[in-house]
N, C-alpha and C positions, 0 to 999 in steps of 0.2 A: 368558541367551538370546542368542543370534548374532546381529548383520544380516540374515542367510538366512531366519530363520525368523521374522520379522517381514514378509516381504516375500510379496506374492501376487499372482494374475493372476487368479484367480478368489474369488468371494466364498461366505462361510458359516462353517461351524464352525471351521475354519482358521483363520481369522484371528481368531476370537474365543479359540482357543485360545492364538494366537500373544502376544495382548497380556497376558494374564493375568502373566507373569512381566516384565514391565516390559522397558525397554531403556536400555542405557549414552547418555546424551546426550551424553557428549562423542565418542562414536563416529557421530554423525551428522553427515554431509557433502554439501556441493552439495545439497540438496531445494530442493522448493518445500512451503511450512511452511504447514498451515490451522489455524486454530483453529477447533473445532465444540463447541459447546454445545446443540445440541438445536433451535435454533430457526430458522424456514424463511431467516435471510438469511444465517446459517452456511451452509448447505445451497447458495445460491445463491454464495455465495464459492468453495463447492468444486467445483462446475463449470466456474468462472472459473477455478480453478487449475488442474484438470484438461487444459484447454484450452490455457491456457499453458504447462502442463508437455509437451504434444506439440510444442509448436513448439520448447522447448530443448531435450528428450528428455531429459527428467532425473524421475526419481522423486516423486510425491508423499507427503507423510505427512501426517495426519488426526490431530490433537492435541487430545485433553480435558481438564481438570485438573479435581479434587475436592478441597475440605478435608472435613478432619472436624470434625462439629459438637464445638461444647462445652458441658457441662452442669456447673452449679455448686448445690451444695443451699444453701438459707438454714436450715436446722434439722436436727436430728439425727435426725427423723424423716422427713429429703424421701426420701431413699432416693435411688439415681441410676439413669441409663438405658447400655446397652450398648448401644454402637454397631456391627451388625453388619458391618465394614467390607467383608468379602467381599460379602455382596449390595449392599451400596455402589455399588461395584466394577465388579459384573456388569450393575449399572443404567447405570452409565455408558456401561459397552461396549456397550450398546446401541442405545446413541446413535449412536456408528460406526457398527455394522452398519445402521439406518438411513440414514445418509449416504452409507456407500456404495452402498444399493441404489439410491440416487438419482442414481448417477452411471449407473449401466445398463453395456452392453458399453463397453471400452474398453482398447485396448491399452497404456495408459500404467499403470505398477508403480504402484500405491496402498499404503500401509502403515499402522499404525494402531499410536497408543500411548496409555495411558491415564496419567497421573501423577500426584501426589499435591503439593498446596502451592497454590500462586496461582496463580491462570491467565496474570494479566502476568507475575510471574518465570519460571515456566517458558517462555513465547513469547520473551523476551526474552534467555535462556540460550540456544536453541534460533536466535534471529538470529544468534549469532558466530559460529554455521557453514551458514547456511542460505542458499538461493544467493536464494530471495523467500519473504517472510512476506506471507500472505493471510489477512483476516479480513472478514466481515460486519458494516457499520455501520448505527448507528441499532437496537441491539437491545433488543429490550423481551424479561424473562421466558426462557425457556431454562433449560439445567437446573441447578438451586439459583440461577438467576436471573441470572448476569452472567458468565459465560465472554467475552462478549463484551459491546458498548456502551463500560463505561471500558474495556476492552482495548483496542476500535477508537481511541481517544480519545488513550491512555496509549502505545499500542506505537509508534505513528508515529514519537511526542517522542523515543524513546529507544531506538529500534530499531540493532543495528548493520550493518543489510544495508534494502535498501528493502523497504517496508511498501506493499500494493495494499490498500488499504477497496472493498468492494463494496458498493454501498448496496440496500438492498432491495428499492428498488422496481427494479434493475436485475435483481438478483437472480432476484427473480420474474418477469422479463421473459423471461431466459432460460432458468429451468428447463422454462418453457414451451413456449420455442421455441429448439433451440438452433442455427438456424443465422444468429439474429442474432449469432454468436459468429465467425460468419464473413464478416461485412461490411465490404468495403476501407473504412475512415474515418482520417480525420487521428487525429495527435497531438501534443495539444495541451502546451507545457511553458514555464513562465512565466518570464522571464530579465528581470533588475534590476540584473547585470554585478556580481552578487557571487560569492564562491569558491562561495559552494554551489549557484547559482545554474550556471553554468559545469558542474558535477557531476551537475546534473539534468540538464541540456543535454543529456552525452554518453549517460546514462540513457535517454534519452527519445530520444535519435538512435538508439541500436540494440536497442530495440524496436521505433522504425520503420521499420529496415532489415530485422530479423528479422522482420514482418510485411508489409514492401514495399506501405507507405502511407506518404503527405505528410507529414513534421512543420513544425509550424508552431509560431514560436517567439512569444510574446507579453509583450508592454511595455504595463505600465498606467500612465497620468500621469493624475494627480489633473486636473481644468480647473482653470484659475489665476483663478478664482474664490472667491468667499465666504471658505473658510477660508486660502487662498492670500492674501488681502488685505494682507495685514500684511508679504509680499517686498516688496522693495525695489524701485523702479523701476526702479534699473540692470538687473535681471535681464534677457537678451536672449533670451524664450523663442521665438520662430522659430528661434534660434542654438540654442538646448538641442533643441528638437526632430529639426532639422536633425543634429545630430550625434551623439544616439542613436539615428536612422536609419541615421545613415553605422557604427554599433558593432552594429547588426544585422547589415546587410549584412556586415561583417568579421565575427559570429562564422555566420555562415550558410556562408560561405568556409573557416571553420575547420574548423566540423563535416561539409566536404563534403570533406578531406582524410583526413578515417579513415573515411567513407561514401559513396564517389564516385560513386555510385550513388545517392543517397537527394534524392527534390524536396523542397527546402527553401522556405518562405515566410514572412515575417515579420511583424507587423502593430504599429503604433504606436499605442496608442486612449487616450480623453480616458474618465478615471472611476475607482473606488474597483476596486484593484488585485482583492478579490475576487467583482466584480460583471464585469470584464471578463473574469476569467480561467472566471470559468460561464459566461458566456453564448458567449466563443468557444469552449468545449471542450463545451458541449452535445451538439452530435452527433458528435464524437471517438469514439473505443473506447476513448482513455485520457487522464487530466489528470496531467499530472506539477509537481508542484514541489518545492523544497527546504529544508531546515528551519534554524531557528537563522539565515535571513539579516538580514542588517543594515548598513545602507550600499546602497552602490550606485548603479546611476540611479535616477534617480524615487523616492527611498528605501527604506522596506522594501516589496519585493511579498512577501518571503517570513517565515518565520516565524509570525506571528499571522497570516496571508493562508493559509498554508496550515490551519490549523484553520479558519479561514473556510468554505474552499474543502471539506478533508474533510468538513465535516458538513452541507454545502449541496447539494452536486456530484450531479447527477443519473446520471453514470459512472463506471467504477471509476477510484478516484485512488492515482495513485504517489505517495509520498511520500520523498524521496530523503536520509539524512541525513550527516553528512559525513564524505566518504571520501577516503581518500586517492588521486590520479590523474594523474599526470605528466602526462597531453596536460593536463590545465587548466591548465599553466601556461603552453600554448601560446595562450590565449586571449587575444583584445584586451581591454585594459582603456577605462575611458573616463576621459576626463579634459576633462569638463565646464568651459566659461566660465560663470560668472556675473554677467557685465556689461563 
């Protein structure tokens, strides 16, 4: 099958013709990647891409994976079962063709593939050329039960293009109403002055530039309480504060040199890096952070903060993982006194 005939503007028999004969993955380039499984916050993720697929005008694709069951006899009398994989098949694709009825009119190329294997391997084959991978989190149930939930969980970790989790109850926020889809709000992207930290940064700058909303960049410091007891006196925390304010403000400066255009604000807050990074990105349109951090100021916000934050996050969250990007190395670093 060609590129061509996978691809459509309108919905129906077309396109369920079109998947039947599968498509080359490594001939897929630049999309915006959904995983659909059947279940309404699949459904609500592919609106979310949808949405975002008009503002970079890049093509969506609708992705489903099946294994085939296995049957094993214990006696020479069990006899075995035939798997009819074609009606398989056709059950799946149907799965798409509801999902796309759910996107309704829309001028953005929708495409649809059904494949065969694991649902994380194929989403995560599908990252190395995909320009954003979208999935539904928090899923219960769907078809043969988990297209998505560990996918949400597992593709973040190991994604190699960023990963957007739409959680459900957003999901269903907007299928309902989609022009909360169009509400100017921050975005929100949590910085701890590590490399991958910096990489979300820039993520998360030109999303907010290509949507021409606020980003706001966020620093969580534990309070130098309770579990903090055991620093050392010398520590001069007015001075640590002080001077990862002063590394906001320079990387605020930074990210306004490739976005000169884009209001930047920054905030400093006392508490457990994934308790501040929900509550400030609550009414956001999006929470961005970074994966695998470690070090940095304030130590890890990233990392185990971002699982935190994915399976908490009342809005869709980016999860950025690490990528190569020459302006990061334009980035301030901080180089903290400790007494």
């Amino acid at each position: 099958m060609t590129e061509n005939s996978s691809q459509h503007k309108s919905f129906g028999t077309q396109a369920v013709a079109a998947r039947d004969t599968g498509v080359d993955l490594t001939k897929i380039s630049g999309e915006i990647i959904v995983g659909i499984d059947g279940s309404e916050q699949s459904y609500g993720a592919l609106i979310w891409a949808v949405h975002e697929a008009k503002r970079r005008d890049v093509p969506v694709r609708l992705v489903t994976a099946y294994s085939l069951p296995v049957f094993t006899g214990t006696g020479f009398d069990a006899g075995y079962s035939v798997v009819d994989e074609e009606a398989l098949r056709d059950g799946v694709a149907q799965i798409l063709d509801e999902a796309i009825s759910r996107v309704g009119e829309t001028d953005v190329e929708l495409r649809a593939t059904v494949e065969t294997g694991d649902a994380t391997g194929v989403l995560l084959e599908l990252s190395k050329r995909a320009e954003l991978m979208v999935v539904g989190s928090r899923s219960h149930g769907g078809f043969l039960g988990r297209l998505l939930g560990t996918v949400s969980t597992s593709l973040p970790a190991h994604s190699h293009c960023p990963t957007v989790a739409v959680p459900m109850s957003y999901g269903d926020k907007i299928d309902k109403d989609r022009t909360l889809l169009n509400h100017s709000k921050t975005i929100v992207v949590g910085s701890d002055g590590s490399d991958q930290a910096r990489v979300a940064i820039l993520k998360a700058a030109e999303e907010a530039d290509r949507r021409g909303v606020k980003l706001t960049l966020v620093n969580a410091l534990a309070p130098y309480t309770g579990a903090l007891n055991w620093v050392p006196a010398a520590v001069d925390f007015e001075a640590m504060y002080k001077e990862i304010a002063d590394l906001q403000r320079k990387a605020a400066h930074w990210v306004r040199g490739y976005y000169p255009e884009l209001e930047i604000e920054f905030k400093l807050i006392d508490g457990s890096p994934v308790q501040v990074l929900l509550e400030a990105g609550k009414d956001s349109s999006l929470l961005v952070v970074g994966t695998r951090g470690r070090g940095g100021v304030a130590g890890m916000l990233l990392g185990s903060t971002s699982q935190g934050v994915l399976h908490n996050a009342e809005v869709p969250v980016m999860i950025v993982p690490e990528l190569d990007d020459e302006r990061a190395d334009e980035a301030p670093t901080a180089e903290i006194s400790w007494g």
